[in-house]
N, C-alpha and C positions, 0 to 999 in steps of 0.2 A: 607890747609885752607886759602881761601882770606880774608884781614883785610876790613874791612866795612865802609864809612862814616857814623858818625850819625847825626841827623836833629838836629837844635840847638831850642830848646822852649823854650816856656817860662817857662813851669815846671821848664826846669834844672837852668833856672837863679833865677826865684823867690822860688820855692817849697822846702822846706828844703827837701835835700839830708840826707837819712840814710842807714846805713851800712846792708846787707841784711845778715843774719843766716840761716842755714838749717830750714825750715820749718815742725810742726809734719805731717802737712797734703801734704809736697811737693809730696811725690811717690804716695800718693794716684790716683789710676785707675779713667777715668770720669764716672761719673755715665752713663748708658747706657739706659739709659729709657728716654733719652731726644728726642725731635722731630727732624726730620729731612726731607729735602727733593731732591729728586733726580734732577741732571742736564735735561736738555731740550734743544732739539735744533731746533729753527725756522725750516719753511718750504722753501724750493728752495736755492740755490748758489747762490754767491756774481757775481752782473756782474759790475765792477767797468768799463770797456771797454763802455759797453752802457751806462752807464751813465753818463762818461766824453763824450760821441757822441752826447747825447742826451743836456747837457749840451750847448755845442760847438753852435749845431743848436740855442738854445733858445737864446743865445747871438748875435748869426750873424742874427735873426729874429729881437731883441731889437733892435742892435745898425742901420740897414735898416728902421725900425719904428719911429727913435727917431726925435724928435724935432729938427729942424740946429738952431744953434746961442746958445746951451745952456754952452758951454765950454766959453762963454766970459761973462756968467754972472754966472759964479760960484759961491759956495759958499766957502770960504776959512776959515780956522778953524786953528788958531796955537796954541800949546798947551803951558799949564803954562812951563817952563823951568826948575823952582825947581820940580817940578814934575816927569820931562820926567829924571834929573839926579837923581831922588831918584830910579825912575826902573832900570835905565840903571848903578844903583854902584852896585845894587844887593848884595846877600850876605844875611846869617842867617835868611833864608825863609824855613817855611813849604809847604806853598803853593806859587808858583815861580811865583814872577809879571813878567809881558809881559808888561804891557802899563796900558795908563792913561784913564780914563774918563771925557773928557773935555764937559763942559755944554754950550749948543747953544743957544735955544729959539728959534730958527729961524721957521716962521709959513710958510708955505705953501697953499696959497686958491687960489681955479679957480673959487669962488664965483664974481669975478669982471667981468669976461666975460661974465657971465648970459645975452643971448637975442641975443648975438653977433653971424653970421657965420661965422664963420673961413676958409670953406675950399678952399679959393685963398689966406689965411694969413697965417704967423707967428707973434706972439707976443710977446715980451720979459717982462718977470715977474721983481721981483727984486729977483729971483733965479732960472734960467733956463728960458724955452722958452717954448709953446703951440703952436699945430699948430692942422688945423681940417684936417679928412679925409671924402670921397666921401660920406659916409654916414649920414653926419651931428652930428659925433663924435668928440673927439678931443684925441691928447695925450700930454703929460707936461712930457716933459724929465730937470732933475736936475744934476749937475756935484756938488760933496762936493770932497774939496780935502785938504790935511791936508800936508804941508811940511815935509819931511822924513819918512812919515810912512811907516813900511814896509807891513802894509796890515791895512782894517778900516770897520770900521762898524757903524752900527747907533741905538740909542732907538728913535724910534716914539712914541709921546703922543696924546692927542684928538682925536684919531684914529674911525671914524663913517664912514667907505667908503661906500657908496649905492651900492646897487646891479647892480651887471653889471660893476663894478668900481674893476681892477686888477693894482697892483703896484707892481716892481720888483725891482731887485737891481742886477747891472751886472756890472763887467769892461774890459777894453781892451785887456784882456790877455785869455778872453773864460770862465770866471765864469758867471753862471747865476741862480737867484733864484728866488723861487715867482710861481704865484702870493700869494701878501699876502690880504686877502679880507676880508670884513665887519669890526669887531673887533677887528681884530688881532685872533692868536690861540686860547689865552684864556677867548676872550669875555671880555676883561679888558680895549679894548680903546689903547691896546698899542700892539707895536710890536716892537720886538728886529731884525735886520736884519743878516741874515750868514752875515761870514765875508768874505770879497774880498782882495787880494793882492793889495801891493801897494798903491803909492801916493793918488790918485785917485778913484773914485764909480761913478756909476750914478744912479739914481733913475728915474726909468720912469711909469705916471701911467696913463692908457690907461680908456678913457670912450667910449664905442663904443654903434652905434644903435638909432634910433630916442628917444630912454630915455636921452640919453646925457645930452641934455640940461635942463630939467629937474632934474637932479641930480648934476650939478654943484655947488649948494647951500652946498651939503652937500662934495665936493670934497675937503677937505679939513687937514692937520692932523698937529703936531708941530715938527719939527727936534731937540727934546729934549737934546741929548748927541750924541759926536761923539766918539767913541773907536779909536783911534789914538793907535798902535801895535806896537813894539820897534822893533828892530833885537833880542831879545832874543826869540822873537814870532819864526822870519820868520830866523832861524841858519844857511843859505847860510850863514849872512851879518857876520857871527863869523867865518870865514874864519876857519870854521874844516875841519882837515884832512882825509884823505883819509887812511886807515889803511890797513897793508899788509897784506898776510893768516896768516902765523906765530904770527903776536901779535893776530889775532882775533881769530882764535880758540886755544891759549892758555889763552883766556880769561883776558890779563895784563890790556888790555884798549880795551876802545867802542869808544863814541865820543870823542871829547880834549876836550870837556866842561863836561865831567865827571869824577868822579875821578879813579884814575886808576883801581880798582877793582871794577865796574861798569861790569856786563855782559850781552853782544847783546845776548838776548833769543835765536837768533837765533842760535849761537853756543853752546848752553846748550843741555846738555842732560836729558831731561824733562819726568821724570815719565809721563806712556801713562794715569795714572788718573789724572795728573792734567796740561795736555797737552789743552784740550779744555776750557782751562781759555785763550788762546789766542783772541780767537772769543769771547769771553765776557766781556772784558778790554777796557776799549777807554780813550783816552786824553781828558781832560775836559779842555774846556777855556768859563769863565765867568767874570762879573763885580760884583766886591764888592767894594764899598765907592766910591774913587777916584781912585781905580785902577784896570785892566784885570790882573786873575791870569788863572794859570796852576794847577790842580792835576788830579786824578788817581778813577775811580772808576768803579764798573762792573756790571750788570746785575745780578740779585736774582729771580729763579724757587721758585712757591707756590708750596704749596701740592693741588692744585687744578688740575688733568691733562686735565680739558677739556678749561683750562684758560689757557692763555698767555700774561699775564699782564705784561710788559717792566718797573718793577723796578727796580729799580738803586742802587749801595748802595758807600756808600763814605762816608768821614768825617765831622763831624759840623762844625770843626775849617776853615774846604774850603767853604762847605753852609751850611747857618742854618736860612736864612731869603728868605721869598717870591721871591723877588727881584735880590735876587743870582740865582735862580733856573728858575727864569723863563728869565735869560741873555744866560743858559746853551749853549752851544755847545757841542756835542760829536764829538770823531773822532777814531772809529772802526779803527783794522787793520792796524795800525800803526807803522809797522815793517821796516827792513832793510835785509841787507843777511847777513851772516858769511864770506864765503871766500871773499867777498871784499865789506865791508859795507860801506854806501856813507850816513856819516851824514853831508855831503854839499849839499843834496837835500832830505833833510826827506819827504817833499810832495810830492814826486816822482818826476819823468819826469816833465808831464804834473802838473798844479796846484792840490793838494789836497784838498778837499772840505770836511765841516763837515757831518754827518750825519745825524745828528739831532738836532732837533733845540727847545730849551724849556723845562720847566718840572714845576713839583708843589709839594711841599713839602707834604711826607705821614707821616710822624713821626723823630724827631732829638731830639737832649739832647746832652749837654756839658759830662752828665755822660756817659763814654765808647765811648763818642767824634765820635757820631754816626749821620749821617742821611739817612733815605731813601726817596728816590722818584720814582714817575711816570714818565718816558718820554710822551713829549707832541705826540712823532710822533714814530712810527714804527721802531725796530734797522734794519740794512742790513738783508737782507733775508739769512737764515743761519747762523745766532748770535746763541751765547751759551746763554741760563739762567742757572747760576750755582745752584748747589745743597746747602744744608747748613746743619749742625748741630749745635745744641743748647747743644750739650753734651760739659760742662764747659774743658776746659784747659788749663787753667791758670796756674795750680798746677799741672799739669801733666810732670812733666822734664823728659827730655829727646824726649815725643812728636816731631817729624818733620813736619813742617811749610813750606810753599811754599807761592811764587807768581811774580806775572808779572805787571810791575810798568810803568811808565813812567817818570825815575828820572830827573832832569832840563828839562823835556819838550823832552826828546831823543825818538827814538825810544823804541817799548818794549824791556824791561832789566827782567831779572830772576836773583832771589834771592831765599835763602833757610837757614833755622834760625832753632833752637833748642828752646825749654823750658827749660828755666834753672830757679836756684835761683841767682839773680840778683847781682853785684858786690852794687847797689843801688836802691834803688824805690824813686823815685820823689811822695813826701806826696801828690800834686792831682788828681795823678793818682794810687790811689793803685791796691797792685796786689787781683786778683778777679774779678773788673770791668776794668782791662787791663791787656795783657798777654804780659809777658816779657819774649826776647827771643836771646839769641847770634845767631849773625852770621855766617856763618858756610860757602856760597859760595854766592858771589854776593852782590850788596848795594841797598839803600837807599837813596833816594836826597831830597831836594825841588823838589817839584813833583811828586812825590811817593805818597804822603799823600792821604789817602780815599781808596787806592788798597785793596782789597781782600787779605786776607791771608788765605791758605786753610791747611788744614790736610787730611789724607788719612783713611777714614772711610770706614768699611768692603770694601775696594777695591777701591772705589771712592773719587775722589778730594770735597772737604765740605769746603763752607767758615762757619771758627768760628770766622771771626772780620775783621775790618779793621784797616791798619797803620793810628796811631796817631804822631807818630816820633820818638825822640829817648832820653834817660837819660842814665847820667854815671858823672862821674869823671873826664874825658876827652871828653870832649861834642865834643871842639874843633879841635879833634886830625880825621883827617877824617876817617883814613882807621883803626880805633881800635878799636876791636870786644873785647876787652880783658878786659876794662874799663867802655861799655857804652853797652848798650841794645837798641832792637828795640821795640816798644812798641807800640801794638795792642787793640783798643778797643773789648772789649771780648762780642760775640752776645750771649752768656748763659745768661750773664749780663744783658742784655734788652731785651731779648727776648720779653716780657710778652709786651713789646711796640710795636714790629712790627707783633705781633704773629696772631691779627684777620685779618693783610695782608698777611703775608705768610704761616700762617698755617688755612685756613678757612675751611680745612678739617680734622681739631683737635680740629673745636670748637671756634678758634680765642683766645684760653689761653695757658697758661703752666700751665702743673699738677707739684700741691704742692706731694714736697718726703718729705721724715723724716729729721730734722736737724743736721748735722753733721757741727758743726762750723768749720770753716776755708777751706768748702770745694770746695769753690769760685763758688757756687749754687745760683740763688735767688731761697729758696725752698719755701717762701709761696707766692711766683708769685708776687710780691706788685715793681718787678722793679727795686732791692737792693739786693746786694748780700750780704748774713748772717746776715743780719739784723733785729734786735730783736731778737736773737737767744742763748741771755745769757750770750756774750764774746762781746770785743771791735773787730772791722775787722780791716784789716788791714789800714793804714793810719790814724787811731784815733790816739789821744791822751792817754797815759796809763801813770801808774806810779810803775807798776812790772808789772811782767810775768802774771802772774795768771789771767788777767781781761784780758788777748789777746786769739780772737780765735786759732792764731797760737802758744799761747803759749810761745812768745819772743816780749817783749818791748828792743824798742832800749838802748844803754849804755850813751846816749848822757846826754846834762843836761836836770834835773828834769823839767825844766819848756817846753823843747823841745823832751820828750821821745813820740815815737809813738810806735803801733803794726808795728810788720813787718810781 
């Protein structure tokens, strides 16, 4: 058995810790009458070769189209200092910063050249350069560069491009994206750009065709924030080793920036039902407040089979606001090898590029520390959507647990955890609306958070929740499975919240069962597991036995006893 790191939360520092008892309802079986629905797998294979080709071209077509003189009027961006050292100490993160989000304002208009032809000119803006082509169009190539970044991106604001009006975002190393046109994706005025390695971006936006000039008025949008990317983003600049066959498929260690019982998925040997979670896992990088984080979250199959609607499912504590979601980035496929795993190039060879770009919140809550969403764009052709079960296991010890994470940002990592009755439950998160479960092969990091954790239901891999992080005793202690739990928001739990999304061939509810207190159901569908059901749940406040659904109030003092 591998010893575990666990995620340090806030539960474990503020939530009063109590001592966990046999539970009456622990061996109770899950009820079996819960919904569920099967995996699905997109149509056609991944072709990552074409697309880095196709990439290739669109940049070497950019940077031939661009504006000359626009690198001498760049835009330079340094980011706050205290900031960039609060990323870069890292340390007691759920969700792993990467970098900062530094605020610009800087406006962009090609309103001043209205009436003018450009095409024997260049003209320097006071952010890059315009120049016309033969058809009495123009393009405006931008340079933002930000000192030491290891890769950068941008939010666009006032975003109204006319029609006809394409702007891309590329740099010198062959990324390229775009175009992004009218509104942005979501019709909101604004656009979040991929991100690009490195110092350096350009931005170039082309108005082509006797409309040009007429549309100049409205060519305009704001350089809102620049995402400045740490080296914990881009893990060359962490100078990780290269590891031999011997430590990697005895599973000791992965990256050097994980802890030693961390396992590269790829040396796992992965039940064939919950093998196709690989294809439906991707690395999440977005902006929340003032800084770019990292977590873990996967793709969710309805019960609709003639639908394939690309929801997501991940943690509140990583998004739970518009604005997180719609910064998203995915990034599909984010593996390494076993016999000689190279996490000093985890974007491969060539640059890695995200997926997908965007999303909009379907349903989240702090309770079971849950959100889903929609993807704004389409995953790789041949993504999983996993299946799910709403049948509770929480209470089911013994249960086997799986999943595939992305711990610090590493490649995919596998791990596999047990149900147990907890050495502790962290009071805000009781058990019922989170499932708590020892470690058993593989860990948990910053960056893990929002992953899928599946069970094996009549034969097939089921997500029942996702990682929330971890409690114990020893929060501190990385690799101790022995002290501390890993702890999953339970989707029996809220079902009744995503259920008219993923189940809308059930009606869009959950069917009320009979009440069986303590048996970590919500049975009258209201969202709340055992609630109003005649017993306190767990995590209340009690003052004996007798008023808990499980039948045990803590031994602590009177003014601090809960149900356990």
């Amino acid at each position: 058995m591998h010893h575990i790191p666990k995620l340090l939360t806030a539960a474990a520092l503020a939530a009063l810790l109590t001592p966990s008892l046999p539970l009456a309802a622990a061996d109770r079986l899950p009820w079996e009458g819960a919904r569920r629905a099967s995996m699905e797998r997109s149509p056609g294979e991944r072709d990552r070769a074409g697309r880095l080709a196709a990439m290739a071209a669109l940049a070497e077509r950019l940077a031939a189209d661009a504006a000359s003189g626009a690198a001498a009027r760049a835009l330079v961006v340094e980011v706050d200092a205290a900031a960039l050292e609060e990323v870069l100490r890292g340390g007691g993160e759920r969700r792993y910063r990467v970098g900062v989000s530094q605020p610009v304002a800087q406006e962009i208009s090609l309103a001043p050249l209205a009436g003018r032809d450009l095409r024997r000119f260049v003209v320097g803006l006071p952010v890059g350069s315009v120049r016309g082509d033969a058809d009495g169009g123009y393009v405006w190539t931008g340079v933002v560069r930000s000192p030491g970044a290891s890769a950068l991106r941008l939010r666009l604001t006032e975003v109204d491009l006319p029609a006809g009006a394409e702007l891309y975002v590329y740099n010198e190393l062959g990324q390229a994206f775009g175009p992004y046109l009218g509104r942005g994706p979501l019709g909101e005025r604004e656009i979040w750009t991929h991100t690009v390695y490195g110092e350096e971006l350009r931005l170039q936006l082309a108005l082509r065709g006797p409309a040009a000039v007429s549309a100049l008025e409205r060519a305009r949008f704001v350089i809102a924030e620049l995402g400045h990317l740490t080296p914990r983003f881009l893990l060359p600049h962490l100078g990780a080793q290269r590891l031999d066959l011997e430590r990697a498929t005895t599973t000791e260690a992965f990256c050097s920036y994980n802890a030693e019982c961390v396992v590269n998925a790829a040396c796992a040997n992965i039940p064939s039902a919950i093998a196709p979670a690989a294809d439906a896992v991707a690395d999440m990088l977005f902006a929340s407040g003032r800084y770019y984080y990292i977590c873990t979250g996967g793709l969710l199959a309805d019960t609709d089979s003639g639908s394939q609607i690309p929801y997501f499912l991940t943690a509140n504590h990583c998004i739970s606001r518009g604005r997180e979601a719609s910064s998203l980035e995915t990034y599909f496929d984010y593996t390494t090898s076993c016999a000689n795993p190279d996490c000093t190039a985890p974007f491969d060879v060539t640059p890695r590029s995200p997926d997908t770009l965007g999303a909009t919140i379907v349903a989240t809550n702090k309770s079971s520390d849950f959100t889903l969403m929609q993807l704004a764009e389409a995953p790789p052709a041949g993504s999983v959507f996993l299946g799910w079960s709403a049948e509770p296991v929480a209470f089911a010890n013994g249960t086997r647990l799986y999943r595939i994470s992305h711990p610090a940002g590493a490649p995919q990592a596998y791990s596999e955890h047990v149900v147990w009755d907890p050495p502790a439950v962290c009071s805000s998160w009781p058990r019922g609306n989170w499932i708590y479960s020892q470690d058993d092969l593989g860990a948990t990091e910053g960056g893990s958070s929002g992953s899928p954790v599946l069970a094996i239901v009549d034969g097939e891999g089921m997500v029942v929740g996702q990682l929330s992080g971890g409690c114990g005793y020893a929060i501190d202690e990385e690799c101790n499975n022995v002290d501390n739990s890993t702890v999953d928001g339970a989707l029996a739990a809220y079902f009744s919240s995503v259920a008219q999304y993923l189940d809308p061939a059930g009606g869009g509810g959950c069917t009320p069962v009979p009440e069986v207190c303590g048996d970590g159901i919500d049975n009258d569908c209201d969202g709340q597991v055992d609630e109003g059901c005649g017993c306190t749940p767990t995590g209340a406040s009690c003052s004996n036995d007798a008023q808990c659904c499980s039948g045990d109030c803590s031994n602590g003092k009177p003014s601090s006893r809960v149900c356990l």
